[in-house]
C-alpha positions in Angstrom: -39.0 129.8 -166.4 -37.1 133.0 -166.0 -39.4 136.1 -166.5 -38.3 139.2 -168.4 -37.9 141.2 -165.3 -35.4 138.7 -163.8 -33.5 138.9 -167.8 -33.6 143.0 -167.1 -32.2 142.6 -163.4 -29.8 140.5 -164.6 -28.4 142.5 -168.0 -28.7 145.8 -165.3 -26.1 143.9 -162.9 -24.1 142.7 -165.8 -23.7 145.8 -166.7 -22.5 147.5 -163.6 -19.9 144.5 -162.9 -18.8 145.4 -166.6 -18.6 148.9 -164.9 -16.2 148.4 -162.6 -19.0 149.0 -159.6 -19.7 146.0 -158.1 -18.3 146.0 -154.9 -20.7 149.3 -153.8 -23.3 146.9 -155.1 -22.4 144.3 -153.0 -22.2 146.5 -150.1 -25.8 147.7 -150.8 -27.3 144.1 -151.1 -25.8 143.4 -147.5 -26.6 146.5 -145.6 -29.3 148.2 -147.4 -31.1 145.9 -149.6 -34.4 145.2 -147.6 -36.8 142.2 -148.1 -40.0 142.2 -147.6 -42.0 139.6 -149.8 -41.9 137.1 -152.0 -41.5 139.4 -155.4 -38.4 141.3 -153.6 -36.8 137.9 -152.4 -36.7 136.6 -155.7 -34.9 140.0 -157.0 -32.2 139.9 -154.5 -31.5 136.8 -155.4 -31.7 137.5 -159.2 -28.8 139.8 -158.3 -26.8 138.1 -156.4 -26.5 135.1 -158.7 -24.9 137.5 -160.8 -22.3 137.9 -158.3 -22.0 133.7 -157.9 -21.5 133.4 -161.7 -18.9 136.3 -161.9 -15.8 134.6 -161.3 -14.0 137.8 -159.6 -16.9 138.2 -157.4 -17.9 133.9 -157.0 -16.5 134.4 -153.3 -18.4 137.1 -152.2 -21.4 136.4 -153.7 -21.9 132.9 -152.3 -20.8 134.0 -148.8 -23.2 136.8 -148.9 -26.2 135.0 -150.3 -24.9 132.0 -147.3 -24.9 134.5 -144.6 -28.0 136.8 -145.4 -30.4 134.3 -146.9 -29.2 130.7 -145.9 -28.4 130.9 -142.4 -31.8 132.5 -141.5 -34.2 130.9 -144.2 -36.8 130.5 -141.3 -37.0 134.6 -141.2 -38.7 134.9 -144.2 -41.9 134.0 -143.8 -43.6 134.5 -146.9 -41.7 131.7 -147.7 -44.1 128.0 -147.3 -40.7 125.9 -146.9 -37.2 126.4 -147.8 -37.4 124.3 -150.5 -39.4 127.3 -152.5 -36.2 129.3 -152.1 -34.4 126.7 -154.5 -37.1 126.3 -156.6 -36.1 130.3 -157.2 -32.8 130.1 -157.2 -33.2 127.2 -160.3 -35.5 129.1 -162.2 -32.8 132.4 -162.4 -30.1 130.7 -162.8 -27.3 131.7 -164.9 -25.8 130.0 -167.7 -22.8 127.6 -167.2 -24.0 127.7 -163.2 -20.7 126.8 -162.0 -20.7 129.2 -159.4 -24.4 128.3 -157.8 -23.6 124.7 -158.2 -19.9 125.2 -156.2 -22.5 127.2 -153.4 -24.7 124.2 -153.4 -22.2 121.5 -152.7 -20.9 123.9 -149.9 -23.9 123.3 -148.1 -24.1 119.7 -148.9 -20.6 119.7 -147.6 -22.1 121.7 -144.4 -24.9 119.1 -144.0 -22.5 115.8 -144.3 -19.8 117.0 -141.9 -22.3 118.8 -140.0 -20.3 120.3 -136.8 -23.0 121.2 -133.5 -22.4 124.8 -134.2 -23.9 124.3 -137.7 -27.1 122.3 -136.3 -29.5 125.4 -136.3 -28.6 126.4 -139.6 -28.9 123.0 -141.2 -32.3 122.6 -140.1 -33.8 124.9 -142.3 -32.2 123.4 -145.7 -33.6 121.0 -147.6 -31.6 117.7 -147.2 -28.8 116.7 -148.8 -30.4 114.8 -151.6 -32.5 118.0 -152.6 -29.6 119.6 -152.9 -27.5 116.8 -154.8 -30.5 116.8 -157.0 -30.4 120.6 -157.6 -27.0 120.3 -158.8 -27.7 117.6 -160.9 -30.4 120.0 -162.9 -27.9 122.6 -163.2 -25.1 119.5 -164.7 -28.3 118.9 -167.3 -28.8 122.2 -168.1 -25.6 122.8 -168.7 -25.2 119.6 -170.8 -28.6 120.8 -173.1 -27.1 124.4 -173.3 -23.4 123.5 -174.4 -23.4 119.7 -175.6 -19.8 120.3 -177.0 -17.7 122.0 -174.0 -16.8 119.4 -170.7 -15.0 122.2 -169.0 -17.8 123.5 -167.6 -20.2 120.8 -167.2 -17.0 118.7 -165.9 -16.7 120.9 -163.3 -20.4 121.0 -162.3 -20.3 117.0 -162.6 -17.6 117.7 -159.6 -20.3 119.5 -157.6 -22.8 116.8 -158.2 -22.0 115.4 -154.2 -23.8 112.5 -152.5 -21.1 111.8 -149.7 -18.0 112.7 -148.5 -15.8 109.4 -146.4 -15.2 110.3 -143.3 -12.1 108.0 -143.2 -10.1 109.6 -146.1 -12.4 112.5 -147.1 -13.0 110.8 -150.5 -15.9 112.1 -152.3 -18.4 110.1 -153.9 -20.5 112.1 -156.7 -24.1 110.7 -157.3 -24.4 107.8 -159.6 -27.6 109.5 -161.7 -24.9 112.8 -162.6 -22.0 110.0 -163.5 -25.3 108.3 -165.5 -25.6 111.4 -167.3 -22.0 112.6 -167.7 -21.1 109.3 -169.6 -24.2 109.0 -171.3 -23.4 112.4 -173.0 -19.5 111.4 -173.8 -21.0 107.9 -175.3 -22.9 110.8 -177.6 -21.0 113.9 -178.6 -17.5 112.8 -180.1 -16.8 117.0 -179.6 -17.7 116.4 -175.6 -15.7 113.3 -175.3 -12.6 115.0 -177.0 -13.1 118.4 -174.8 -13.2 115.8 -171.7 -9.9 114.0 -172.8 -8.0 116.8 -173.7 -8.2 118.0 -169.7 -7.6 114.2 -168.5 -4.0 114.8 -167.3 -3.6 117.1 -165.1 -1.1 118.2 -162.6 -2.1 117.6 -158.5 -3.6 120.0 -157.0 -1.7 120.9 -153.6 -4.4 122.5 -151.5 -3.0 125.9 -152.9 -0.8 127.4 -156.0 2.3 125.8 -156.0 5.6 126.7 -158.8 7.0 124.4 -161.6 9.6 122.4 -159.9 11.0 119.2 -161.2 9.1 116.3 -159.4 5.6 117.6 -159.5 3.0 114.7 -160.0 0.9 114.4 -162.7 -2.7 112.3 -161.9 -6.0 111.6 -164.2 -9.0 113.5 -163.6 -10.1 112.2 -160.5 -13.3 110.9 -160.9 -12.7 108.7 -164.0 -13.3 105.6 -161.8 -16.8 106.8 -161.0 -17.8 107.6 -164.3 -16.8 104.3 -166.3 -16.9 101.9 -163.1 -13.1 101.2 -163.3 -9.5 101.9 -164.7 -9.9 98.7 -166.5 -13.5 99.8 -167.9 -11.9 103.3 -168.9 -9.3 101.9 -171.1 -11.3 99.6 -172.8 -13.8 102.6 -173.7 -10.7 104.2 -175.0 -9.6 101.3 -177.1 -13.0 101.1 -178.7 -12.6 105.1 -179.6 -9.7 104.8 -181.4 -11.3 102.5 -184.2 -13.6 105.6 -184.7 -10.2 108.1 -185.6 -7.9 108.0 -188.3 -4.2 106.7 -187.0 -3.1 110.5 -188.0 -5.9 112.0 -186.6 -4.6 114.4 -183.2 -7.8 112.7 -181.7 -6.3 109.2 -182.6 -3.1 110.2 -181.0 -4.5 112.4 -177.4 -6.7 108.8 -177.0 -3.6 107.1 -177.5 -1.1 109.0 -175.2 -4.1 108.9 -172.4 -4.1 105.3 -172.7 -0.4 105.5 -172.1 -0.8 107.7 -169.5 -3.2 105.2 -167.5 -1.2 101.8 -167.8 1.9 103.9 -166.4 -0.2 105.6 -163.5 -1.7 102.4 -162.4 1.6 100.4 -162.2 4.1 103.4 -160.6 3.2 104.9 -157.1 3.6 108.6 -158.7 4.5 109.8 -162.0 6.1 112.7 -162.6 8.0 115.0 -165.4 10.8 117.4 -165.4 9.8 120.7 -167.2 11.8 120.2 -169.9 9.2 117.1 -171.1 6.3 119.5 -171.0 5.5 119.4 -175.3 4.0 122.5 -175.9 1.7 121.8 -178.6 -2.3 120.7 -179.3 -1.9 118.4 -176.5 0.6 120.7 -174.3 -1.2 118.8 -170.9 0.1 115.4 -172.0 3.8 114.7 -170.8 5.9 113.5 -173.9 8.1 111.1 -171.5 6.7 109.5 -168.4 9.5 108.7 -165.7 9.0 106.6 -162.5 9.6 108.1 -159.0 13.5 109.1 -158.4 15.0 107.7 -155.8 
């Protein structure tokens, strides 16, 4: 459990960021901030979680927290494995942990694909289902703390890495966080309906890309994983939409999604010309699917 000196570090580095001052901050955790037991560890790490969960700062925070504490874990030898660093790093964390659990799958990334130059870092981790398992506390505590919102805990489900395919790079979340994920949308109507209302999505390019006419439109890419198929998916829905009224926007968002789904799994692409963006409740949701043009 978090003690009240890690809730004062961290309201003391909330308020600086608020400030304005957190880069001279960050520059003093990587070249002055020294470390010299067990009690000063934990502190610097307090702080620099605040960094991780700051979405300005995410960036910097993780790559300093991978380059001065990760990559030479061994060094600190007040440590009695590197597993007692995590066991830390859980106990402070901060509230939705997105950021710590996007760090984590880094390094389970880092483990998986493991390149020779990355050997003597890696050794010093704990493996990659220690740290699958990590995130899937954070995905939980995120799920106990917010049982309504999915944008968060959708996004940490996303983190929640066992293996990544060699052959196609396709990533394979663990089957205990898809477990939990669907057991909490089988629960919470509010969950399910915050999880469907950021189903349909546009495809992500590897970098920002401008409206054009012929951008794709795809379902949130793990869908599969969490309901075992398309086919699995739609009947879930089906069942859903005898618990709305037929006027209900819930009735209708379940309804275009189902829509969505039988015309993405028989076209190679779909995609939408700007002007058949409705904006609206449902502004995500394309008011007229076409096929492919030619």
């Amino acid at each position: 459990m978090k003690s009240q000196r890690h809730f004062n570090i961290q309201k003391e580095v909330s308020r600086i960021l608020d400030s304005g001052k957190g880069d001279k901050l960050l520059q003093k955790l990587e070249f002055e901030y020294v470390i010299n037991n067990k009690e000063e560890f934990a502190n610097y790490l307090t702080i620099i979680t605040c960094f991780i969960e700051n979405s300005f700062f995410r960036e910097a925070g993780s790559n300093l927290l991978l380059r001065k504490i990760l990559k030479n874990l061994e060094r600190y030898r007040f440590l009695s494995n590197s597993m007692e660093a995590f066991e830390i790093l859980r106990e402070i964390a901060i509230f939705p942990y997105v950021g710590l659990s996007q760090m984590v799958k880094r390094l389970i990334a880092t483990i998986i694909y493991q390149r020779e130059d990355d050997f003597e870092i890696i050794k010093s981790w704990p493996d990659k289902d220690y740290l699958a398992n990590f995130n899937i506390y954070l995905l939980r505590s995120n799920l106990e703390k917010n049982p309504k919102d999915a944008v968060d805990a959708t996004q940490l489900l996303y983190n929640c890495v066992i293996d990544i395919l060699k052959e196609d790079s396709r990533i394979i979340l663990s089957s205990e966080a898809t477990k939990q994920f669907k057991s909490h949308l089988d629960l919470s109507r509010e969950f399910l309906m915050s999880y469907l209302s950021c189903f349909i999505r546009f495809k992500w390019y590897g970098g920002s890309r401008e409206w054009s006419e012929g951008r794709e439109i795809v379902p949130e890419p793990f869908y599969t994983q969490i309901f075992g198929s398309a086919k699995d998916f739609i009947a879930f829905l089906e069942m859903q939409k005898f618990k709305e009224s037929s006027q209900a926007d819930s009735y209708k968002l379940i309804s275009d999604i189902v829509d969505f789904i039988k015309a993405f799994l028989t076209r190679e692409v779909v995609l939408y010309d700007r002007i058949d963006i409705q904006v609206n409740l449902h502004k995500h949701l394309i008011q007229e699917l076409k096929p492919n043009r030619q």
